[in-house]
N, C-alpha and C positions, 0 to 999 in steps of 0.2 A: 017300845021305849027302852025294857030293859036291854036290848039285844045292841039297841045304838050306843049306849052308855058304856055296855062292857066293850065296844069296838073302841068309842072314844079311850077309854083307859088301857086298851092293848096300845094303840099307837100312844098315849103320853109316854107307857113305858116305853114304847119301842127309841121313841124320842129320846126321853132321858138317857136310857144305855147308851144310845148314838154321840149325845152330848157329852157323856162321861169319858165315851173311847177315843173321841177329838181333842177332849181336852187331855187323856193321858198323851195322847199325840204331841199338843200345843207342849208341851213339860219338855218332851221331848230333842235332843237328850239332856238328861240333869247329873250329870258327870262323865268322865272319861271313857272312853272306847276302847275296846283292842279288839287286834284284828287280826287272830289266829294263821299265820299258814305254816301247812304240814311241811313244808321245807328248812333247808337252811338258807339263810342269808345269800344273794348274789344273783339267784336263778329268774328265771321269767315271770313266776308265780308272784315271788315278793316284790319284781319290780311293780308288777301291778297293784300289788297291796300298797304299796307306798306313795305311787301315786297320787292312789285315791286318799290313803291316811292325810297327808299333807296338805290337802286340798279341803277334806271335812275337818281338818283342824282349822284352817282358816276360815272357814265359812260358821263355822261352830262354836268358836273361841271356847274351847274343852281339848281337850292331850287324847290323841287319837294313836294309838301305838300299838306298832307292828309286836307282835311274838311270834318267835319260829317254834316250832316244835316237830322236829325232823323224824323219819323213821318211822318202817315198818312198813310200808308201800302209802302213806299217810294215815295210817288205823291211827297212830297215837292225837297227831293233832286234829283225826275227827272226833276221837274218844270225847278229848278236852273239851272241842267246841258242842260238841250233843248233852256233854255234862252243864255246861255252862246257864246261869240265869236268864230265862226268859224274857226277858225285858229290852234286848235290842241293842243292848251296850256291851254285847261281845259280834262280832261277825267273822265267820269264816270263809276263807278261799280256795272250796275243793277244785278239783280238776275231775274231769270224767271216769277217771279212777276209781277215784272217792265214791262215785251215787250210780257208776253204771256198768264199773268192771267188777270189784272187788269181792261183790255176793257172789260172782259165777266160779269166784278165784280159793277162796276160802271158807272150808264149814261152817265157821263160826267167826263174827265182827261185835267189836265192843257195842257198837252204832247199828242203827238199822237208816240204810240207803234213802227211802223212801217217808219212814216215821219219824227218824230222829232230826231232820231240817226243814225247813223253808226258805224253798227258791226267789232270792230278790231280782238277778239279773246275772244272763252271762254274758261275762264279759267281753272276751276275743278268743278266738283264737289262732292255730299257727301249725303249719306241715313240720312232720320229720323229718331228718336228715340220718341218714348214712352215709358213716364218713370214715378214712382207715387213718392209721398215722402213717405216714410219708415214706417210711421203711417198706413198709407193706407193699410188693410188688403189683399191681390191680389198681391199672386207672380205671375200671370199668367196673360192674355189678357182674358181669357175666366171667370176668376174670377172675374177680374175689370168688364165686360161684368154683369154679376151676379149683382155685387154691385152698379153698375151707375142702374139697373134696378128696385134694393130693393126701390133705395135711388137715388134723382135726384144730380150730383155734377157737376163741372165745371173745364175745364182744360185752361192750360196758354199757352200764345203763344207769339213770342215775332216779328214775319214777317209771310207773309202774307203764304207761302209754308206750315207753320207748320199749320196755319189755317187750309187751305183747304184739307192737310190729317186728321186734325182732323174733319173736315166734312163728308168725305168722309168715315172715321170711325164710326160716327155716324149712316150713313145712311146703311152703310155694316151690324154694328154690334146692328141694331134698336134700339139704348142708345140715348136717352134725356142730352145730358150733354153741359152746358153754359160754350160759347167760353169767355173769358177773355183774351181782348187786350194789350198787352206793346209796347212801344216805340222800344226794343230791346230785345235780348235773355235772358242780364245778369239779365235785373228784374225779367223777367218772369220767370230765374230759381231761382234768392234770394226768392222769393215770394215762389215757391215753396219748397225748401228746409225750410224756415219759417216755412211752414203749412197753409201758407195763401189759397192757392191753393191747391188741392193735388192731378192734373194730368199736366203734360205739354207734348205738342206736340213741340220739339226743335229738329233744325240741331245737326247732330253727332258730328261735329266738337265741337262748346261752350259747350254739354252737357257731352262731353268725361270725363273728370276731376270730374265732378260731380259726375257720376258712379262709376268711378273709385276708388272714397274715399267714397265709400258707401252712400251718401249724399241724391241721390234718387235711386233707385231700377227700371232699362230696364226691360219693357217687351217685348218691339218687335222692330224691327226695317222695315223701309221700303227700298224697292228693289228686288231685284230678288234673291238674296243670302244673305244669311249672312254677317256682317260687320266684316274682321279679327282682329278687334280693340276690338272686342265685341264678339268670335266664341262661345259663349255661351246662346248668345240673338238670337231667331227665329225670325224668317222674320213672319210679317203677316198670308202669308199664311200659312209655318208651324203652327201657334198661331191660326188657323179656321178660319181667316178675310183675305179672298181673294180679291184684288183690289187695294191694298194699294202698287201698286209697282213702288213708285214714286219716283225720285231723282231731288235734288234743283240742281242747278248751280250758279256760280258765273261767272259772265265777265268782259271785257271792249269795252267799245262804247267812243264815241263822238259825237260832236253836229253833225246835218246833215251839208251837202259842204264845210265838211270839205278834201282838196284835196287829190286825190287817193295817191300821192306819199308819204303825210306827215302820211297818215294810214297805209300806206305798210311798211313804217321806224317803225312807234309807233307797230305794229305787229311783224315784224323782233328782235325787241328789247324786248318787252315785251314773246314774247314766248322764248327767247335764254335766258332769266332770270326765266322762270317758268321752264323750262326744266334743269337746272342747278341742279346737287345732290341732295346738299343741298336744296335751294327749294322743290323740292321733296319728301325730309327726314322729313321738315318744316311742308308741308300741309298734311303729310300722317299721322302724330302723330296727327292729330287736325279732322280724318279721311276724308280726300277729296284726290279726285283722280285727277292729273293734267290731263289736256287735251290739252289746249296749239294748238287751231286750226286755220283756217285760216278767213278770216274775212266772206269767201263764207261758209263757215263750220256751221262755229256760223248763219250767217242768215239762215240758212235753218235748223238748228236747234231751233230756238225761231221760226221758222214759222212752224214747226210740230209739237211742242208743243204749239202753241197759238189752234194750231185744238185739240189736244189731250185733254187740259182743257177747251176747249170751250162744249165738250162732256162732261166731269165731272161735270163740275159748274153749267150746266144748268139742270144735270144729277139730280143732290143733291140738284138742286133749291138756289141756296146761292145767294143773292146779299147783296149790304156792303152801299146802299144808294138807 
């Protein structure tokens, strides 16, 4: 009897805790959001933040606002977003940078990859482009290959993804060419459509418009196929440079203990907003593919690519401090 009685009073507690953590749920949210991205303004990352912001403001009737906080390969705006209150009303948009390159890249990170988040869903993503500016004599990868060999030159870059394919290219295609940092994609391709630079390794998505108005000249793009945005541009390996078959991602996370049920709402909402037409019609013009997973999706996704580039990086020797 006594043994039923303590079982009964485990499950009321278990109950009541249950009841407490729904209804912190039900509250859920009880004022304003923001939605941290490590960028600046304009690039593929915020369009995606913004999306969704705009959409959980309407659904929410609460001020759902985007902050950029650019710089540093994203260390600063994960610093901000690991710093942040537990409770669900900040959210962050790393990129695979963020939770699967960056421990292989640097000794030391304000944030820890693994501790300092929790995976809601990720979101899409989208192949790389190499691309020259119009001066640059090399309609081809195997030309530019030629010419970065004549001539030592320098490509731009504007996050850390496009870096490390242009590493990775480097060491595929044995060319000497000096990586040049930006804060974000849009410099990094002003600068090159300028001439300041005259190669950049950029997401498909910011660079789409760029090529499209002749601006700079694709020679290849990365992934396993062709981009349909681009079915004229070869992949890598068609182009001779086998290895390059990498694709960025975008997500959403949160600080860590933040509680399972207000994650499971913030995921229920946020993929029932990526998955929507339009959405869809939104990120596929800007070339990225939705994906819209589950928060066990997304973690075992940034933990087989934290092994994937953990091989690459250390492959191609790159560290960043």
């Amino acid at each position: 009897m006594k043994h039923f009685l303590k079982l009964v009073l485990v499950l009321l507690a278990l109950v009541g805790s249950t009841n407490a953590t729904s209804a912190g749920a039900d509250k859920f949210p009880s004022g304003p959001i923001r939605i941290i991205v490590p960028f600046p303004p304009g690039g593929g990352t915020d369009t995606v933040a913004r999306l969704v912001s705009a959409r959980l403001s309407e659904r929410w009737k609460v001020p759902v606002n985007v902050e950029n906080r650019p710089g540093g390969n994203t260390l600063i705006g994960a610093d901000a977003a690991a710093r942040a209150a537990p409770d669900g009303h900040t959210l962050f948009v790393p990129i695979d940078s963020t939770l699967a390159m960056n421990q292989w890249l640097y000794n030391r990170l304000p944030y820890d990859p693994v501790k300092s988040f929790a995976p809601v869903t990720l979101a899409a993503t989208m192949p790389m482009v190499l691309a020259v500016n119009p001066a640059v004599k090399a309609t081809t990868v195997k030309e530019l290959i030629a010419l970065s060999k004549a001539e030592p030159t320098a490509y731009a870059h504007g996050a850390l993804p496009a870096q490390i394919a242009g590493e990775v290219f480097k060491v595929s295609a044995k060319v000497d060419m000096v990586s040049v940092a930006y804060k974000g994609s849009s410099q990094a391709m002003i600068d090159t459509v300028g001439g300041s630079v005259p190669v950049i390794f950029d997401a498909l998505g910011p660079a789409l418009a760029f090529v499209k108005s002749g601006k700079v000249r694709a020679l290849a793009v990365t992934g396993a196929a062709r981009s349909p945005l681009l079915p004229d541009v070869p992949t890598f390996a068609e182009a001779g440079v086998p290895g390059e078959e990498l694709l960025t991602w975008i997500g959403f996370a949160v600080p860590a203990n933040v509680d399972r049920t207000i994650i499971a709402k913030l995921n229920t909402e946020i993929v029932d907003i990526l998955k929507m037409p339009e959405t869809r019609e939104q990120l596929s013009k800007l070339g990225m593919q939705v994906v819209a997973s589950t928060p066990e999706q997304f973690a075992r996704t940034i933990q087989s690519d934290a092994a994937k580039f953990e091989r690459i990086i250390k492959a191609a020797g790159i560290k960043l401090d």
